[in-house]
N, C-alpha and C positions, 0 to 999 in steps of 0.2 A: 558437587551435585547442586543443580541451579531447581532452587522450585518455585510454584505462582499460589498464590492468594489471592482471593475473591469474594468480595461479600458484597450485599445491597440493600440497602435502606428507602423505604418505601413510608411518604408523608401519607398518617392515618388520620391527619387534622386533630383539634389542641396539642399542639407540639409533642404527639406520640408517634413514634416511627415503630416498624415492623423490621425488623433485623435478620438476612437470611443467607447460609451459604449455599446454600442450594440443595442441602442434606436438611438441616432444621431451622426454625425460627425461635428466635426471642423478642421479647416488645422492649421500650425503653422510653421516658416519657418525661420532659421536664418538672414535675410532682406525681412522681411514681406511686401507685399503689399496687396492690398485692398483684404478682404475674408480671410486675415491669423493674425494670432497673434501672438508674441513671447509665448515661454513658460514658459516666465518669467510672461508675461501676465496674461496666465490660472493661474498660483499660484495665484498671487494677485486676481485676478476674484474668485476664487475657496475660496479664504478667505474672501475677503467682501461680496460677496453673502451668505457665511455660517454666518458672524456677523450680518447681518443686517434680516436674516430670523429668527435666532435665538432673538434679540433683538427685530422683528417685535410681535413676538407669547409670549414673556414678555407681550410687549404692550397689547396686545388681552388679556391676563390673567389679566391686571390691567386693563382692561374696558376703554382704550385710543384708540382714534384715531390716528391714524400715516398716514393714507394715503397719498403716496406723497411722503414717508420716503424716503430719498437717502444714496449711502454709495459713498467714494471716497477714494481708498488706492493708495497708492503711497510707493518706495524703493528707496532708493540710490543703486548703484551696488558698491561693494568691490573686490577686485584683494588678492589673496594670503591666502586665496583660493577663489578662483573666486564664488560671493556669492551675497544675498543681506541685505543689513542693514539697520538697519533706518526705518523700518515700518510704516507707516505713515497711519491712518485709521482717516474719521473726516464722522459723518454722520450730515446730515441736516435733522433736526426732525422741526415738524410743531412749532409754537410761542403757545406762554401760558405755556406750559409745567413748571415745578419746578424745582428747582435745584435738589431737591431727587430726583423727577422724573431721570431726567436725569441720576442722576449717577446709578442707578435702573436699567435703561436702557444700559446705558455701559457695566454694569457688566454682565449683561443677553447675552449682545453679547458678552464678553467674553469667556463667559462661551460654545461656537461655539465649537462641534467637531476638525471644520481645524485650530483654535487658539488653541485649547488644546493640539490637535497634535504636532504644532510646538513648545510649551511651555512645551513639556515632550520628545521633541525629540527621536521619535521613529526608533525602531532599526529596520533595514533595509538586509532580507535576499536577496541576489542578486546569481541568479545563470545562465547556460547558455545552451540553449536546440537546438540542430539542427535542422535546416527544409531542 
């Protein structure tokens, strides 16, 4: 099953952008204050939320409760070229669980659309249209 994605970013002046998929908006602003997020943010939001929904619907197929399940990513930032590294993903799963369990469960969130993307690095047509 082939699907599409689409979102659009709209310059608000001082390097704040308007962020929309055509259902909602968020803001995002090179020194964010309250209501905005960096865009470094959405990445990381955009990938733990894809790990953990993905990891969550494992759970459901193995007949586990998760409710409650958390995800918490975090990046170091790198210079040359200006990037980030160090990925850092830890979710909080309810107690009892197994260690299979567990790693069952990593693997399922792995297996995330927004990880698989960045883990195959996809290629990037970029072009430029007048308005």
């Amino acid at each position: 099953m082939s699907s599409s994605y689409s979102i659009s970013a709209r310059d608000l002046g001082g390097f704040s952008y308007e962020i929309s998929n055509g259902h909602t908006t968020v803001r995002t602003a090179w020194n964010p204050g309250p209501g905005n997020f960096l865009a470094t943010e959405l990445f990381l939001a955009g990938l733990g939320a894809c790990m953990l929904a993905t990891l969550m619907y494992a759970g459901q197929v193995m007949g586990l409760n998760l409710a409650g399940a958390t995800v918490r990513v975090d990046a170091d930032s790198a210079t040359k070229p200006d990037r980030m590294t160090n990925i850092r993903v830890v979710y909080r799963l309810p107690a009892g669980l197994t260690d299979a369990q567990k790693q069952s469960l990593v693997r399922a969130g792995n297996r995330c659309k927004v990880h698989e993307t960045i883990e195959d690095h996809p290629q990037f047509l970029v072009s430029v249209e007048d308005f």
